[in-house]
N, C-alpha and C positions, 0 to 999 in steps of 0.2 A: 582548516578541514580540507574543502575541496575548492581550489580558484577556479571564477568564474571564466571560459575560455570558451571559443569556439573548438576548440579539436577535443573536451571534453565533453561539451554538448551532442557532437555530433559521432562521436564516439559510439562503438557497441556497449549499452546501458551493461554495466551489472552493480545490481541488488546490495549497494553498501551496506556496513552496520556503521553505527554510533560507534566514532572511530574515539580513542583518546589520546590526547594533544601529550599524555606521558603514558607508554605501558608501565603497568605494575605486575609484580609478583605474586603467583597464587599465595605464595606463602605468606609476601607483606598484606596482602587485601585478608589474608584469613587473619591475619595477628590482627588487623582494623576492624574487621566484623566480631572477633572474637569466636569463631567457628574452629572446628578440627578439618582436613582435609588429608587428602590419600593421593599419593601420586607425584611426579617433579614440583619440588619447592619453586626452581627456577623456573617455572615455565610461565614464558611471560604473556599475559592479559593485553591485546592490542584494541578490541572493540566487544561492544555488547548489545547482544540482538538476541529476539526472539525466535525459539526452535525451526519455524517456516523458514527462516528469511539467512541463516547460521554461515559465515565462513571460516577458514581457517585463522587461529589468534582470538575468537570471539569468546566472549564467557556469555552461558546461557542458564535459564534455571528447568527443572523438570519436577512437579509434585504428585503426579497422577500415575499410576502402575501402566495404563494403556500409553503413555508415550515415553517410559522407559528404553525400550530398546530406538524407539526413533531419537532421544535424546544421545544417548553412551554411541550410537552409531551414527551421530551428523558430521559435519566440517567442524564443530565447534571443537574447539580444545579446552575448555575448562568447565565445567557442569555442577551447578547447585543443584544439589540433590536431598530429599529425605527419606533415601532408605542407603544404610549400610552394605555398601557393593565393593567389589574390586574395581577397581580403576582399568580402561581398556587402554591397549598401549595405543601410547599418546596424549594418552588422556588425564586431567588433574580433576578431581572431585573433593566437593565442598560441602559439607552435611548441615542440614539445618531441617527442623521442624518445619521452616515455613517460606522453603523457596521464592516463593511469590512476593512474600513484603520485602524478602531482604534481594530482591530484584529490582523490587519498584524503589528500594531506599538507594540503589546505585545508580541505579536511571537518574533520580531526584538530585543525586550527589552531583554528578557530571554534566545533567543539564537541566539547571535550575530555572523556575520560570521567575522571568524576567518582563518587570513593568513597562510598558511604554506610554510616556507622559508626551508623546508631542504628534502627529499627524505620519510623520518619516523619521525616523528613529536614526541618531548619529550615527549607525554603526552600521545603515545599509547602505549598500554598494548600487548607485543608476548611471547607467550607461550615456552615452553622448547620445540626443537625439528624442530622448525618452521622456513623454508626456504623462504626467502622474495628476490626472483628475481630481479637483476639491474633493474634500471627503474622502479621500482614499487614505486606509492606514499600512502604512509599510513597515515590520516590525523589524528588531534587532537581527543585526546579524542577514539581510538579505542581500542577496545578489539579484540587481536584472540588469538586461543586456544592452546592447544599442535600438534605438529607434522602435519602443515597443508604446503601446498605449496602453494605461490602466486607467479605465472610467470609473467615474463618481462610487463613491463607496462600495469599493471593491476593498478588502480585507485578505493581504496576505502576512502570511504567519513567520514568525521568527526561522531563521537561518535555510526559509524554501530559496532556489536557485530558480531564478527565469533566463534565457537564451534571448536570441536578439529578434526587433520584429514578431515577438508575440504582444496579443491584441486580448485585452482580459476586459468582459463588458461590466455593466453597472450593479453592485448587487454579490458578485460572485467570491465564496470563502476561499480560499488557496493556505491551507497547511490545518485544517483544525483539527482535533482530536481522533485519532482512532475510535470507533466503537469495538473497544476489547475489554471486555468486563468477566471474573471470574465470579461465579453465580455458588451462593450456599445457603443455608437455611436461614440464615437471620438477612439476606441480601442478596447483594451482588458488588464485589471489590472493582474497583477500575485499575487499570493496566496504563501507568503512566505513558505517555507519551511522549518521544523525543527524537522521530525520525523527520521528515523533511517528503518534502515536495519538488521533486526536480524538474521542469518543465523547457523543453528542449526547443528549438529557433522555428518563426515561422508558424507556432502554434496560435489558433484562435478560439476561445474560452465563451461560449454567451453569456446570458444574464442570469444573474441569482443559480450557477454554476456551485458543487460543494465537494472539489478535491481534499481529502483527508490526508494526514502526514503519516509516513509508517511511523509501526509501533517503535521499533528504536533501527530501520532502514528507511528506505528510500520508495517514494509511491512516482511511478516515473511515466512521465507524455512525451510520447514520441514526436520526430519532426511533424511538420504540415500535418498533424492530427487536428480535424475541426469538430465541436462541441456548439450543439447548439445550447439554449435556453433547458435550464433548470434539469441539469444533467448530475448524478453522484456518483464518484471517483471511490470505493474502500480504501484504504489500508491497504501498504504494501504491493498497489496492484502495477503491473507493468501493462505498458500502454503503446503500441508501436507506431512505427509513420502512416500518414498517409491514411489513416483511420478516419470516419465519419458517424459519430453517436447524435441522433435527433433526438429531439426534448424527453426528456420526461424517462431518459435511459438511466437507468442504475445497476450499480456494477460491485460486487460484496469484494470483502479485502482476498490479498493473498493470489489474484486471478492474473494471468496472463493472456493479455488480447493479442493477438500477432500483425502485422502491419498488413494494411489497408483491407481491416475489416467494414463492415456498416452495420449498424443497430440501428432500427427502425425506433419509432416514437414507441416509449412506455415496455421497452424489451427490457427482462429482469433476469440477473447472471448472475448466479450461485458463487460461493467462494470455493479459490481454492481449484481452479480448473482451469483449463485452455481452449481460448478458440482460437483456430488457425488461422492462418494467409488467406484474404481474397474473403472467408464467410461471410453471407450477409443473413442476419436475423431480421425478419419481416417484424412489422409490427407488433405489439402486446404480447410477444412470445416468452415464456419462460423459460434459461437455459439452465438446466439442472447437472447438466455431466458435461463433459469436453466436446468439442464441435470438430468435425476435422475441415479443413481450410477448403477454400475452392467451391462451396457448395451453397444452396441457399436453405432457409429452416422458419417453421413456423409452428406455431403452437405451444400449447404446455401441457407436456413438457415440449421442448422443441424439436423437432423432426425432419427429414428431409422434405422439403416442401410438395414436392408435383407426390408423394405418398401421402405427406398429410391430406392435399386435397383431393384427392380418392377417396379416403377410408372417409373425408367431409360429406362427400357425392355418395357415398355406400350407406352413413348414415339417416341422408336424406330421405332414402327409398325405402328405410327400414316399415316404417305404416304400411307401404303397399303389401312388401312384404310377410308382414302380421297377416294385416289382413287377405290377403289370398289364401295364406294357412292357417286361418278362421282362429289365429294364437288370441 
């Protein structure tokens, strides 16, 4: 997939897909699905990822008429589809009634979950230097760095990537399941999971900490980012250097933090948005929409701070208010 390296660690992050180890053919993957498809036979299938997360070579699927045009217009080149379209150039389309299972059966096909019967799993990769705490499960498929500490039952997830010198404390999950679930009248379907946890040099993690793996990319921590105690990571989220989240911060999939933000304790961020360079979110703030960098924010939703706390001080005096105008 991807070797572990420092010049790839410290690299400018981008958002892999679920790369495969052989591309294949729209046309041979349609003859294996048993599906019809429209567009180049040969056009070849390099990774597969979810419509957010899409580059060029990836196959994606789409079943809902509102993300139709964001699907036929992404990076992806190959698109499981259930409605009967023209194929846009470049594009291979793949028709099925039910996008979504015969999505989650390719996921399923290419990265299967796989047991782990022993504490550190033969097939991960630890660095010179690197203290792996009792109790700790290291699953198939990892890479960590040089001279990193992982304390007492911390639980990282198959094929996540750790950098050198990060510090993961006691308690804390690294790679578990996306919460991406497609919701219908008898339920709600789950959206396999098989992206990765990439966590980059110099990172430190606190306790009972819960980074999630993208759905089929990468959820990524930048350098010198510090995490204190019982912090959540979504889905797919990029994470930059230099960043500081206090307890109790939780952060939805899909989000982009920018480097050396700060989140005050118990600050809640929307998916799917951007805070910039330098923002610090005060305490128990809600972040609903994109934050622009440099600035500081408080409240919920959250706001520029010295206005939040004016319209606080305005509603103070609202009684006296009243009452002078006998309201």
């Amino acid at each position: 997939m991807y070797p572990l390296c420092t010049a790839f660690l410290l690299c400018t992050f981008e958002a892999f897909s679920m790369k495969l180890s052989t591309p294949i053919t729209t046309a041979d993957l349609a003859a294996q699905l048993g599906l019809n498809f429209a567009g180049d036979p040969n056009q070849l299938i390099t990774g597969i990822n979810e419509i957010h997360m899409v580059e060029a070579g990836d196959l994606t699927f789409v079943d809902h008429p509102k993300y139709y045009e964001k699907a036929l217009g992404s990076a992806a080149t190959t698109v499981i589809i259930n409605q009967q379209v023209e194929p846009p150039q470049g594009k291979t389309l793949l028709f099925s009634e039910k996008p979504f299972e015969v999505y989650n059966a390719l996921t399923r096909h290419y990265r299967p979950f796989e047991a782990v019967h022993e504490h550190r799993s033969s097939s991960a990769s630890i660095g010179e230097g690197t203290v792996v705490q009792a109790g700790a499960v290291i699953g198939n498929h990892v890479q960590i760095g040089r001279d990193c500490i992982i304390h007492p039952n911390v639980v990282i997830y198959d094929h996540c990537i750790i950098g050198d010198r990060v510090v993961i404390h006691a308690g804390s999950v690294i790679g578990a399941d996306a919460f991406y679930f497609k919701r219908h009248a008898q339920g709600a379907d789950k959206m396999h999971s098989c992206g990765r946890v990439v966590i980059a040099d110099d990172v430190e993690i606190g306790a009972n900490c819960t980074l999630d793996k993208g759905v089929s990319g990468d959820t990524f921590i930048g350098r010198f980012t510090k995490m204190d105690n019982q912090v959540h990571i979504g889905h797919d989220t990029y994470v930059g250097e230099r960043c500081l989240f206090a307890a109790q911060v939780g952060i939805a999939g899909v989000t982009r933090i920018e480097d050396e933000v700060i989140l005050w304790g118990q600050v809640g961020v929307q998916k799917d948005l951007i805070i910039g360079k330098g923002a610090i979110v005060l305490g128990k703030s809600g972040v609903s929409k994109s934050l622009e960098g440099g600035k500081t924010y408080f409240g919920a939703p959250a706001e520029e701070a010295r206005g939040k706390w004016r319209e606080l001080a305005l509603i103070r005096k609202l009684p006296q208010v009243m009452e002078a105008l006998k309201l």
